[in-house]
N, C-alpha and C positions, 0 to 999 in steps of 0.2 A: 424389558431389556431393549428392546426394537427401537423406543419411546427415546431411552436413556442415551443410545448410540448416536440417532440423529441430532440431540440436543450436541453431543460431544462432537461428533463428525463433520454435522452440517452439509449433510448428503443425502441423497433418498434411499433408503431401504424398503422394499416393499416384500412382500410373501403373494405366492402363487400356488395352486393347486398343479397336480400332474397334468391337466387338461387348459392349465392356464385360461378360466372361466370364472376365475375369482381374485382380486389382487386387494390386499390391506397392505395398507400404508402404512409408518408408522410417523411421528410427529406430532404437527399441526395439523396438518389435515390427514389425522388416522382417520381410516374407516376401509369402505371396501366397496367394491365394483364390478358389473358383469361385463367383462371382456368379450367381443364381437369373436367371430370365428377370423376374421378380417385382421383384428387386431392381434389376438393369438398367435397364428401363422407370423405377422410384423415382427412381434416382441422373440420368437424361436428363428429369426431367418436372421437376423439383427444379430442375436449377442450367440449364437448357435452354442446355445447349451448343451452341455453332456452329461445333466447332474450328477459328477462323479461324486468318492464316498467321500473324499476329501475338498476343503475349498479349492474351487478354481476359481482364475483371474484371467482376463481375456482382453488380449488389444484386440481395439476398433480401428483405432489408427497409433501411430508410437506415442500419442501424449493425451490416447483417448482409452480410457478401460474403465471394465465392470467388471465386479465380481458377483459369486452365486455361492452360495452353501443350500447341501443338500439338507433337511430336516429328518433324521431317523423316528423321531416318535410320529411322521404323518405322514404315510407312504404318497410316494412322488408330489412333495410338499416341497419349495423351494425360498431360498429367499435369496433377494437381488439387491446388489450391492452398487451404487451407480446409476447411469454411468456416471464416471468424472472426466475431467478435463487437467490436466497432472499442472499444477500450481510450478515457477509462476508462469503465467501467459499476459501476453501481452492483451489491448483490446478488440485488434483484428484480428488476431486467434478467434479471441469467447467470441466473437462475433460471427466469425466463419463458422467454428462448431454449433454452435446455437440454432443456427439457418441449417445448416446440413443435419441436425437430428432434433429440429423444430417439430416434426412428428409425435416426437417422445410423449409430447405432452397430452396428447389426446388418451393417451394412458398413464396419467399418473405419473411419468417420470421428468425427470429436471436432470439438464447437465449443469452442475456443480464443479468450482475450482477449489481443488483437495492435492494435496503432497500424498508421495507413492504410498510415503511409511504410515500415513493415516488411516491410509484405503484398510492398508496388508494389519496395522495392529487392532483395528476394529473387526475385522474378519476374524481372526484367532481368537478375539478375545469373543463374540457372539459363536462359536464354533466350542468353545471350550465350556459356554452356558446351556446349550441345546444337547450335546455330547458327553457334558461330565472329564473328557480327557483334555489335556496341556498340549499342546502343538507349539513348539518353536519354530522361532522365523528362518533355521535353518530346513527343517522338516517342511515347512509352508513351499520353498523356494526348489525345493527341491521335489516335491509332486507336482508344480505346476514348471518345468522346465521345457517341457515339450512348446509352452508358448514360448521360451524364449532360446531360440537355435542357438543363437549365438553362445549362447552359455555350453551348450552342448557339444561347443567345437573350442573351446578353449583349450584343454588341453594336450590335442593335436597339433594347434597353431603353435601354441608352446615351446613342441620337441619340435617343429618346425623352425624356429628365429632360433635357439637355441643350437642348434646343428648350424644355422646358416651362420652364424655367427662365431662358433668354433671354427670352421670354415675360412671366415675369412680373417681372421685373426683382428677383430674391431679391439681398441679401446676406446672403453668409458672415461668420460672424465674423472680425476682423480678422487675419488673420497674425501681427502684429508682438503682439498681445497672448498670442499661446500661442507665440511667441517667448522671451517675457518670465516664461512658467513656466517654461520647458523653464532658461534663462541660470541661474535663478532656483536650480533642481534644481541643476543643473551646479555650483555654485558654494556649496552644500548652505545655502543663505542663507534660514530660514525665513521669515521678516518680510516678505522680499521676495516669497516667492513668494504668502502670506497679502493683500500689495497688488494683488498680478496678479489673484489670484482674484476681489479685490473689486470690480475695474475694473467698469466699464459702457462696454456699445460697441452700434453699430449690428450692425442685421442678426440671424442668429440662426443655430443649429448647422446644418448640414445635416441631412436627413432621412434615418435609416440602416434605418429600420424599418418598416412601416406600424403596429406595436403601439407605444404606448408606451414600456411596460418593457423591450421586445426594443431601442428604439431608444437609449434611457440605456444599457441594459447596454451597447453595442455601442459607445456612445463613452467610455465608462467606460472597457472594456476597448483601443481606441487608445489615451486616455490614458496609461494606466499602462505599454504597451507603448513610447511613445517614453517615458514616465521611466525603465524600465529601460535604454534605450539611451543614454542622457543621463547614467546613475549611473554604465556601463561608459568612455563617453568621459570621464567625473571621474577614475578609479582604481578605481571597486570592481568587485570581481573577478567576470567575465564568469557562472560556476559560483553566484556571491551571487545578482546584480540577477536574472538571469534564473526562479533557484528563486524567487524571490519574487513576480516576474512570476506563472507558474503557477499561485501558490498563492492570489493576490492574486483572479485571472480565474475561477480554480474555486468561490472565496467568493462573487463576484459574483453566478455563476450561481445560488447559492441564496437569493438575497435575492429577493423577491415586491412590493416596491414602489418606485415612483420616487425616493422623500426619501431611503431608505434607501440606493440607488443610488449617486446624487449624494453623500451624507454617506462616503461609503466612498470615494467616486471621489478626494475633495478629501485624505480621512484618507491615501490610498496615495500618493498624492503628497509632501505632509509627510511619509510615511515614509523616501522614496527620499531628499528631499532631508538627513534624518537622517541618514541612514546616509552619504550623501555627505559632511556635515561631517564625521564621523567617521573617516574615510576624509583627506579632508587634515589633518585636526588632527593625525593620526597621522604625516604625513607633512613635517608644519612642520620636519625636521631639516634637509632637502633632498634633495638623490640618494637615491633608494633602489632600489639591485641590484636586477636581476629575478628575482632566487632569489628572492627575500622574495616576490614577487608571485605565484609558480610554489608556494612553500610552503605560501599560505594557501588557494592553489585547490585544491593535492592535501588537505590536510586537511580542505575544505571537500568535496573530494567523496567523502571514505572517513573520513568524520566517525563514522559507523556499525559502523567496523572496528575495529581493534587496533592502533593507530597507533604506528610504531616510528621512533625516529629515523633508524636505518637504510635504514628503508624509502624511507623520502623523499628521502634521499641519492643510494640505489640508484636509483630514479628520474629524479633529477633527475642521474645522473652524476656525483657531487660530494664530495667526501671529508665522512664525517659529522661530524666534530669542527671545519673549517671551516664547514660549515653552520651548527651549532650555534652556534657562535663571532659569523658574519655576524648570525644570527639575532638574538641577544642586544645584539649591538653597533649594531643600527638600531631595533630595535624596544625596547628597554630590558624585555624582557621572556625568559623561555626560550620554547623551540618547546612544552615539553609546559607550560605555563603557559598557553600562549596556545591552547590545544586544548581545557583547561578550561573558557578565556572564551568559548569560542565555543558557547555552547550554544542547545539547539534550545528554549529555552523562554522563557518572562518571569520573570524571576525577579521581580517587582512580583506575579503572578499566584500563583506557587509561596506566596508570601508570606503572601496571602490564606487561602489553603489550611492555612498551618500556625495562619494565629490562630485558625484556626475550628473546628481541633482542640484548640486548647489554652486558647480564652481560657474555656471554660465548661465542656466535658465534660470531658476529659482532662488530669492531671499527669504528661506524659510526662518521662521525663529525657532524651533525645534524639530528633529526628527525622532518614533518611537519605534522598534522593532519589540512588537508582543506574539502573542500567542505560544503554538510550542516549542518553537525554535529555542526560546528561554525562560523554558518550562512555566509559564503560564496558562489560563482557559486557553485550550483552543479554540482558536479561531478557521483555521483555514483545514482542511482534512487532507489536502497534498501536504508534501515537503513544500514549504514553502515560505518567501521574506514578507513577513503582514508588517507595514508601514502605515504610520499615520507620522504624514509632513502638516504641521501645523502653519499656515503664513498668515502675516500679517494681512494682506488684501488680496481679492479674490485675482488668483494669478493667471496671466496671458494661456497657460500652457493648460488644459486639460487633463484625467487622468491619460488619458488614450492617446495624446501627446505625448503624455510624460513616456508611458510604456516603448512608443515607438523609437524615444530618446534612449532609452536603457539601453535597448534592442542595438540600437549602433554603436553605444559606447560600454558598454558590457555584453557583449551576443553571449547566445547561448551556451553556443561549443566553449565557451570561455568562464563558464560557472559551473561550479558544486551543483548548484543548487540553482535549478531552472527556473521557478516559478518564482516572482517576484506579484504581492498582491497589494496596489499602492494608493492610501487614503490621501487627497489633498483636500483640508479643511481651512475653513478662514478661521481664524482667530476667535473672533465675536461668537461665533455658531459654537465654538467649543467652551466657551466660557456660561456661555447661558445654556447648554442644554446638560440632563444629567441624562445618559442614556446605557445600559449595561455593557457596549459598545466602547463609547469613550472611558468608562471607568476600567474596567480590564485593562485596556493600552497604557492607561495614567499609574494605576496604582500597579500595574505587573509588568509594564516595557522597560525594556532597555533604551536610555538616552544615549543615540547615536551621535545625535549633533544638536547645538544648543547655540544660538547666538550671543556675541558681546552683552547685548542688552535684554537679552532676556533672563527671565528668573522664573526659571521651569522647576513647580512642583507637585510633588503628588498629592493625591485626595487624601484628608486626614478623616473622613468620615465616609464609610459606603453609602450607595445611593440607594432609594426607597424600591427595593426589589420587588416588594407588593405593588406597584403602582406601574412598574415597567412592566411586571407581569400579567397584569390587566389591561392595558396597554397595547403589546405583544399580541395577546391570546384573542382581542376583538379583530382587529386585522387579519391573524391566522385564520379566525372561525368566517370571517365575510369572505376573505380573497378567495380561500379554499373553495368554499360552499360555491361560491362564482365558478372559477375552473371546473371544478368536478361539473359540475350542472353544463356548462359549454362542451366538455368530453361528452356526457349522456345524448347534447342533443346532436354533435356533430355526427356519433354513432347512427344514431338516429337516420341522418341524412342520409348518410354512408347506404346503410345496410336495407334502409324502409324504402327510401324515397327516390335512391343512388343521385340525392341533388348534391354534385361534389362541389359545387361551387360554395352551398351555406356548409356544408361539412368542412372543407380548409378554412375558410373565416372564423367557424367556432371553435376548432384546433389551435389555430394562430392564437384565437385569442385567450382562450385558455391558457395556452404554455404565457402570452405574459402577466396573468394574474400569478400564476405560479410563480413565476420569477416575483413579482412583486412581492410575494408573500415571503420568500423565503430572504429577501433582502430586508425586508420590513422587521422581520423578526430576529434575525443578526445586527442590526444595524438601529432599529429605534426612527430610522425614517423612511421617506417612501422614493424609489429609484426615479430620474427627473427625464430618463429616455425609455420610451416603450418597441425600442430595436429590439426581437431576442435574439442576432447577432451579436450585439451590444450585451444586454443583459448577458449572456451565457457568459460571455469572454471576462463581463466583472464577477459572479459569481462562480466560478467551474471550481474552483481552487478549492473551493467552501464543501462539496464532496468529490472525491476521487469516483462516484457510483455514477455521479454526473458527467462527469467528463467521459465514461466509459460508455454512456448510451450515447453523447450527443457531440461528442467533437468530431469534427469531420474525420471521413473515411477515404482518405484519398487512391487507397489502393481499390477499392471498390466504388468507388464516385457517388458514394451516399451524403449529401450532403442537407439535412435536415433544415435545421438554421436558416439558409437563407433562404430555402422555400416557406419559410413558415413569414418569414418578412416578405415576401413577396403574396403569400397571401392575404398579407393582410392591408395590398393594395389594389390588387388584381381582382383576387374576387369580389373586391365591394365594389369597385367602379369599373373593370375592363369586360366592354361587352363579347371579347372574345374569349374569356377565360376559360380554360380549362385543365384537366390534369387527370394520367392515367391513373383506374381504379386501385391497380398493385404498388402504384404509387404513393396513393395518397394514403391505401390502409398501412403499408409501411410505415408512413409519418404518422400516422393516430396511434399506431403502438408505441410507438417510443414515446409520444407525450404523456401518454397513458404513463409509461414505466416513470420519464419525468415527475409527472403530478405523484404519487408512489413514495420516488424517492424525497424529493423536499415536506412533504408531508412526514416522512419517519426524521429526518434531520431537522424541523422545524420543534416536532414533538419532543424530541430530544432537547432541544433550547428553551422551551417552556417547562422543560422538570427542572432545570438546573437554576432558570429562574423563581421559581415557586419553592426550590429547596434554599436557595442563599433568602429567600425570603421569608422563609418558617425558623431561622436558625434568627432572624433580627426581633 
């Protein structure tokens, strides 16, 4: 069960005896360990268990907790839930929490990024397997309340504003006028809801905050929460309104002033009721089957996959050629038509982006936007715009030009969608090579822009996947085997010989075989700069795991990258060289965790290749 939880949870659960002299794991790495007296005392000072009869849960810090369940069949037998780190966090969080209970790990434990409700339904549900008895999550919340005070003073506070408010005789804004958004949304009728907004009424919001900004946000984000609920009771699909809710509230969160607040609160609104008109206008035929309804939510929520008519059939139970059939015949559209439209970006924004390649620096003859933005292989593992500009001769502008171009004529604070990852290829090089790189983009992109004279088309046959993948997998297995061996021997220096000079050298050079490797194998060719400032900034996009060890740390002045390019000119030629020990072991773990991650996302590239290549 222990086994089964962490496969589901992705958190560490381990068990301990009363004397905490013995701890199993459960997972990948099940087994069991003899706990120091050292360590003991650490693990009881730490999480200051009270093995009561029932699960407890226990802040470390407000967005750090662990839990414990007691074992009745093996007296003072425990098991430990955590810690986690309460999902989402940013990367100087994990990174902060990481360093601050870096200890963990000399016993078995890992902090892991997990949501509350994960932690609290795996606990019930391993408490209900050890136990035999049912625990609901009110029962759960309500024997560990003593962690949380504040719960314990609600009701006091309560008849508190409640009094103060009889008191002074406040009104609330009118009901029937945020009635009249809500009908307004429902019915996806802009105009009208632009009148509601504008009303004037007595009285004034309630007070949700003692801050300001805490308090806008906080009605901001009600708001938006009953329009999501208002879009599901129109027609749009529970899997839409809701991601958009999420995404709407996490925006909020990053706004710092009131106007700013308020102008997003009114924009989210008009969004919902957007998308609400669109939602009946679709549906002015009349009846429409609940498969159609059942079809746009599985697409909508495996948008990111390889979405096969089959699949959805299988699914949905339903022969796929009627599917297909119904599809077509309500919606005046096919299913894989409408998987196209459904894409995750602005195309008003994408737009932006292409005049601003093309109207002054660049004469490209095609532009492609692939990957999952329009639901094709991914490519990039952020949100993010994957471009390949096709030109005719090799142009003035660099990618790293180009990027800097974007930067001033589309900045950031001014996109959706932050990351832009941008191929500039000649012509010739795309015509002669077949690489699983360029065929992706060709037979799965979107043609954003096309010139007068050119005659952009797509591949009418896939390319030899057995040959890319052989290919691929020589380079993966040399570059790798190279890095890893430069990590063993820099270790080496590190720890044997403390020569920190050849220890940064073979760090350095390590991380750019890794790069090399992980570029070589997305891409079909070999990167032409050996900067890993350079390299990172062209491949980060390609995992979010990456970006998360090694983009700069500005609030903590961790800056990786460029000491790793500095070493790898310092140390081979500068007779002064040097660099502190906490320093540089610092840098060898995170290339370590680097080499890690491209090796599991490289593996990942080599099944997918090997599979499109057993299916030809």
């Amino acid at each position: 069960m222990g086994t089964m939880l962490v496969n589901l949870m992705h958190i560490s659960v381990c068990r301990y005896d009363g004397a905490g002299a013995q701890c199993q794991s459960f997972g990948e790495s099940a087994g069991s360990k003899i706990l120091s007296e050292a360590e003991t005392s650490f693990l009881k000072n730490i999480f200051e268990l009270k093995q009561r009869k029932y699960p407890g849960i226990y802040a470390l810090e407000p967005d750090i907790l662990a839990g414990e369940i007691r074992d009745p069949a093996q007296e003072d037998s425990w098991i430990l839930f955590g810690p986690i780190l309460l999902a989402p966090a940013n990367a100087a969080r994990f990174q902060h929490a990481g360093r601050k209970f870096g200890k963990l790990e000399d016993i078995g434990l890992h902090l892991q990024i997990c949501e509350l409700n994960t932690l609290v339904a795996g606990m019930i549900l391993y408490y209900g397997y050890l136990t035999g008895k049912e625990l609901s999550l009110a029962e759960f919340l309500e024997y560990n309340k003593e962690e949380f005070p504040s719960v314990q003073k609600i009701h006091e506070q309560l008849s508190r504003d409640l009094f103060a408010h009889q008191e002074q005789a406040g009104i609330h804004n009118p009901y029937e006028q945020e009635r009249r958004e809500q009908d307004a949304i429902r019915h996806g009728d802009v105009a009208a809801l632009n009148r509601s907004i504008s009303e004037t009424y007595e009285g004034k919001i309630g007070q949700l905050a003692k801050d300001p900004l805490r308090h806008h946000k906080n009605v901001a984000i009600g708001n938006i929460t009953l329009a999501s609920r208002t879009a599901v009771e129109a027609g749009v699909s529970v899997e839409k309104s809701f991601t958009m809710a999420d995404s709407m509230i996490q925006q909020i969160e990053e706004i710092d002033n009131v106007t700013e607040v308020e102008a997003f609160k009114r924009m989210a609104q008009r969004m919902y009721a957007d998308v609400v008109a669109e939602e009946l206008q679709a549906n002015e035929g009349g009846y429409k089957n609940p498969l159609i309804a059942a079809v746009k939510d599985y697409i909508f929520q495996h948008f990111h996959d390889s979405i096969q008519i089959t699949d959805i059939a299988k699914y949905l139970k339903v022969n796929p050629d009627y599917l297909s059939h119904l599809f077509k015949e309500q919606e005046h559209i096919t299913i894989k038509r409408y998987i196209l439209q459904e894409k995750l970006y602005n195309p008003a924004e994408a737009a932006r982006i292409v005049q601003s390649l093309t109207e002054d620096y660049f004469n490209p003859e095609y532009i492609l936007l692939f990957g999952k933005l329009v639901g094709g292989t991914r490519h990039s593992d952020a949100m993010t715009y994957d471009l390949l500009m096709v030109v005719r001769e090799t142009p003035e502008y660099d990618w790293i030009q180009a990027k800097r171009i974007l930067r001033y004529k589309v900045p950031y604070s001014r996109r959706e969608i932050t990351y832009i990852n941008l191929y500039i290829m000649p012509l010739s090089y795309v015509e002669s090579n077949k690489t699983p790189f360029l065929y992706f983009a060709h037979s799965e992109g979107e043609l954003l822009y096309c010139s007068d004279h050119c005659h952009f088309r797509r591949p009418k046959h896939p390319i030899n996947f057995a040959a890319a993948y052989a290919d691929a997998k020589f380079q993966f297995d040399t570059f790798r085997m190279l890095g890893n061996e430069l990590i063993e021997q820099a270790q080496d220096a590190f720890s044997e010989s403390r020569n920190m000079r050849l220890a940064a050298l073979f760090m350095a050079q390590a991380a750019v075989y890794f790069y090399h490797t992980l570029y070589y194998v997305y891409h079909g060719l070999e990167f032409d700069i050996h900067d890993p400032v350079v390299m990172h900034e062209r491949m980060r996009t390609l995992s979010t795991q990456l970006m998360l060890v090694l983009d700069d740390n500005h609030i903590e002045n961790i800056f990786t990258l460029p000491r790793l390019k500095s070493f790898l000119v310092k140390a081979r030629y500068d007779i002064g060289f040097d660099v502190a020990p906490q320093e540089l072991e610092m840098h060898l773990q995170r290339v370590e965790k680097m080499g890690h991650i491209i090796e599991n996302y490289c593996g990942l590239r080599l099944e997918l290749y090997k599979e499109l290549s057993e299916r030809q």
